[in-house]
C-alpha positions, 0 to 999 in steps of 0.5 A: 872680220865683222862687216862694216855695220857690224863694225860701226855698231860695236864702236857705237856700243862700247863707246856708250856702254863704257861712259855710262857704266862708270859713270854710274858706278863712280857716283855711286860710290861718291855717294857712299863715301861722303860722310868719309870725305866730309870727315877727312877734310875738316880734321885735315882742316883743323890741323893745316887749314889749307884746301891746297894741301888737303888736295895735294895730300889726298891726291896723293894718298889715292894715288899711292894706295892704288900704286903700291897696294892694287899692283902689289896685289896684283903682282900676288896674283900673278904668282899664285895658282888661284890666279893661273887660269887668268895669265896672258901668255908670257915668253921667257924674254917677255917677263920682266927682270929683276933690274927692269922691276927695280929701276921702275920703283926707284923712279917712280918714288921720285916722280911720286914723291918728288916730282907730284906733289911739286906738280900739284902745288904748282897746278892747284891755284889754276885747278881751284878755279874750277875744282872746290874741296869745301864739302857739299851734299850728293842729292840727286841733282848734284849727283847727275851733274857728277854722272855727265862729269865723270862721263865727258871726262873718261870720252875726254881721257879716252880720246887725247890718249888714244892720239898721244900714245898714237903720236908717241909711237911715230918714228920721229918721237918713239926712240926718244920719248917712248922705247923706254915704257916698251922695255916691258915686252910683257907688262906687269901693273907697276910698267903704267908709269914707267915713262919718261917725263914728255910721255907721263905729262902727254899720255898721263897726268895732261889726259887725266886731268883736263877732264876734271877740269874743263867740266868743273868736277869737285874733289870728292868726285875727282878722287873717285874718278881718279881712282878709277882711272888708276885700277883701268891703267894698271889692271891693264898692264898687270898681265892678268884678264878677269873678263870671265870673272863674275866683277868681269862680267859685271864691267867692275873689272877691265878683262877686255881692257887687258887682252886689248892693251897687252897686244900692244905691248908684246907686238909694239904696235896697234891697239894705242888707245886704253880700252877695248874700242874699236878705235884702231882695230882693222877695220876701215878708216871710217870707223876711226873717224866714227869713234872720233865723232861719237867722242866729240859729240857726246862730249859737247851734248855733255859740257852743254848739259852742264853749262845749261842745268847748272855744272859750275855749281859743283865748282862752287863752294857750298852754302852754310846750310849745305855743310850742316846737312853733309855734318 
């Protein structure tokens, strides 16, 4: 067992080294894919001319993608000797029936293509207060703004699912609402949002979104994190760790994440929060509190950063002279 500033060092560490790896990465690739949004949005603008549907549409489109192509990929992998040095231990009765896989599909298309974009269109007015879809240029400005958003919101993400999952599983609550994703003793990418609908809105959606929302992120960029939200949970689940990979060693893939998640899931107890840090570890209590801290902390340094060098601008739609650069 690490001794107790060991303990706290790594918590300080991962915390730090998680929120700026991927918020680096993210407005890296919010830059390279500007022109394609920029492009998207007008010619689904000269069709239905509604930034509610171009946001529901591509919402959708990302999430899709990931859900059916990532995991699909995924569950190749997973059977494929090229990736047999990277299975987590799995029991005869921890892998996943045939009935368990289905079931989870069929729901899932009714929560994806039924119950989503329902959602969405009902969100959108609240969202678009603070979120705008009219394009605009990355410079550098915009895109350190970009950076402390995608920052706040993974401390954000990672804080209100850490005590969510942590509350779902009190014995009050865990039989009712949250034994069904736990029928996946051994997970696989697709049992992510194998969830009834209290846990997809408390752990899921109300996590992902509040972020975003709160720090005034515009679309571009929200696409961007929400896809990289999406590859964490369901590489996460996927039964397979790349942290001895060249992309693991790099922090492009979430090996770490994956050992620390599956231990949850075949031993249905500790490790409640998404990622390797050491929130729940066996350490002490005061090292929970010190994760805690550090997450409140650097989220306030970060919205107050934002509200003092001009965050709400991003929420803005862009002037005239903004779109003729971006085209």
């Amino acid at each position: 067992m690490a001794t107790e500033p060991a303990a706290a060092w790594l918590v300080a560490k991962w915390t730090c080294f998680d929120c700026i790896r991927i918020a680096l990465l993210s407005c890296l690739v919010a830059w390279a894919t500007q022109r394609l949004y920029t492009t998207c949005y007008h010619a689904f603008q000269s069709g239905l001319s509604s930034d509610c549907w171009f946001f529901i549409a591509a919402t959708m489109l990302v999430h899709e993608t990931l859900y059916y192509g990532f995991n699909g990929l995924l569950w190749w992998l997973s059977r494929t000797t090229m990736a047999e040095a990277y299975q987590l231990p799995r029991q005869k009765h921890q892998r996943p029936t045939a009935k368990l896989v289905k079931k989870t599909l069929m729901q899932s298309a009714i929560s994806h293509w039924l119950i989503q974009p329902l959602m969405l269109y009902l969100l959108y007015p609240i969202l678009a207060k603070r979120m705008s879809t009219t394009p605009l240029p990355l410079s550098t400005g915009p895109l350190l703004i970009a950076a402390c958003q995608f920052a706040s919101s993974v401390l954000i993400n990672d804080a209100l699912f850490y005590w969510s999952h942590r509350l779902l599983h009190h014995k009050v609550l865990y039989k009712r609402f949250h034994k069904q994703h736990h029928e996946y003793t051994g997970p696989i990418g697709i049992a992510a949002e194998y969830a009834g609908p209290l846990e997809q809105l408390l752990s899921n959606q109300f996590p992902t979104l509040i972020g975003p929302f709160v720090t005034g992120m515009h679309v571009h960029v929200w696409l961007v994190y929400l896809t990289w939200r999406l590859v964490r949970t369901y590489e996460t689940h996927s039964g397979l760790s790349f942290r001895n990979t060249f992309l693991g060693r790099m922090g492009l893939l979430h090996g770490h994440g994956a050992l620390y998640h599956d231990f949850h899931h075949t031993n249905n107890k500790g490790n409640y929060g998404g990622n390797r840090l050491a929130c729940d570890t066996q350490y002490s209590r005061q090292h929970l509190h010190l994760w805690c801290f550090l997450h409140v902390r650097a989220s306030q340094c970060l919205l107050g950063c934002l509200m003092q060098h001009g965050g709400s601008k991003l929420c803005q739609p862009p002037t005239q002279a903004w779109n003729s650069t971006v085209l």
